[in-house]
C-alpha positions in Angstrom: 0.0 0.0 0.0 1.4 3.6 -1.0 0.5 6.5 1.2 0.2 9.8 0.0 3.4 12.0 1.3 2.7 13.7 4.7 -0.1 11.3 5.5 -0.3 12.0 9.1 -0.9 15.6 9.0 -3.3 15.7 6.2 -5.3 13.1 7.6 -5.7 14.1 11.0 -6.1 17.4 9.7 -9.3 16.3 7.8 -10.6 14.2 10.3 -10.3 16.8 13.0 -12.0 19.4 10.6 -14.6 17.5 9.9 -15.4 15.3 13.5 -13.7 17.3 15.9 -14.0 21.3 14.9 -14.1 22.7 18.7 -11.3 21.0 19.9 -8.2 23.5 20.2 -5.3 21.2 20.7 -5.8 17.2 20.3 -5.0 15.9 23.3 -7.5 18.0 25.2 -10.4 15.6 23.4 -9.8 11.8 24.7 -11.5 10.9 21.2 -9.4 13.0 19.0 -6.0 11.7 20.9 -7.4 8.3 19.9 -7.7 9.2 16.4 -4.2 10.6 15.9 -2.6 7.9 18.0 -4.5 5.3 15.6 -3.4 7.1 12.5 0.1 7.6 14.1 -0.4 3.3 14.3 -0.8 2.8 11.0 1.8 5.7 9.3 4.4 3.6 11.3 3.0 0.0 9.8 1.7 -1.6 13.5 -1.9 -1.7 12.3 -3.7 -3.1 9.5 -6.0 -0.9 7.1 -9.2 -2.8 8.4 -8.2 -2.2 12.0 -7.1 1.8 11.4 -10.6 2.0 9.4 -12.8 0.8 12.8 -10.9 2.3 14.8 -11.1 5.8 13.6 -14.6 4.7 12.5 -15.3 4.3 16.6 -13.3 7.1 17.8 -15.5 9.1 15.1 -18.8 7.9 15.7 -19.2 7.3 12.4 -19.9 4.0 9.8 -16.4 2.2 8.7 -17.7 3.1 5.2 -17.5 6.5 5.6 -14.3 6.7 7.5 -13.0 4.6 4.4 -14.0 7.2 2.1 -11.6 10.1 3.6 -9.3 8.2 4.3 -8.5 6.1 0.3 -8.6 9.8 -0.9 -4.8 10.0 1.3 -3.8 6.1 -0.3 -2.0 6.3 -3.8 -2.0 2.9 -4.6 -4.0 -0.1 -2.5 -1.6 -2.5 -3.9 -3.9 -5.4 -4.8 -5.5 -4.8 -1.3 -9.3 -5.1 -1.5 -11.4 -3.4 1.1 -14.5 -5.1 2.9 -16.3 -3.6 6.0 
């Protein structure tokens, strides 16, 4: 799988846009500390793509499919990999 370059910050950046738009600084919000430790997870290659997807999915309050959505827009290539909520 081929990340975009800078893939943490524009992620999190979206995602705490979009889910998290009051929170000032990330680790003030339990949630949004969970999201950017999760995406921090899977930059670094300990977690899966399914298991980044629900758990951002959870952390967001939000279906797997959408999370999916935003974040294949930030994958260049799925490399054969095939995603299935």
């Amino acid at each position: 799988m081929k990340i975009v370059p800078n893939f943490f910050n524009k992620l999190v950046s979206e995602l705490d846009k979009k889910y998290f738009p009051d929170v000032k600084y990330y680790m003030d919000n339990e949630k949004t500390a969970q999201v950017h430790r999760t995406v921090e997870l899977f930059n670094n290659g300990v977690l899966t793509y399914n298991k980044l997807i629900k758990r951002i999915s959870d952390s967001c309050n939000d279906t797997k499919e959408n999370i999916h959505t935003i974040v294949s827009g930030y994958i260049e290539d799925f490399g054969g990999f095939t995603y299935k909520s």
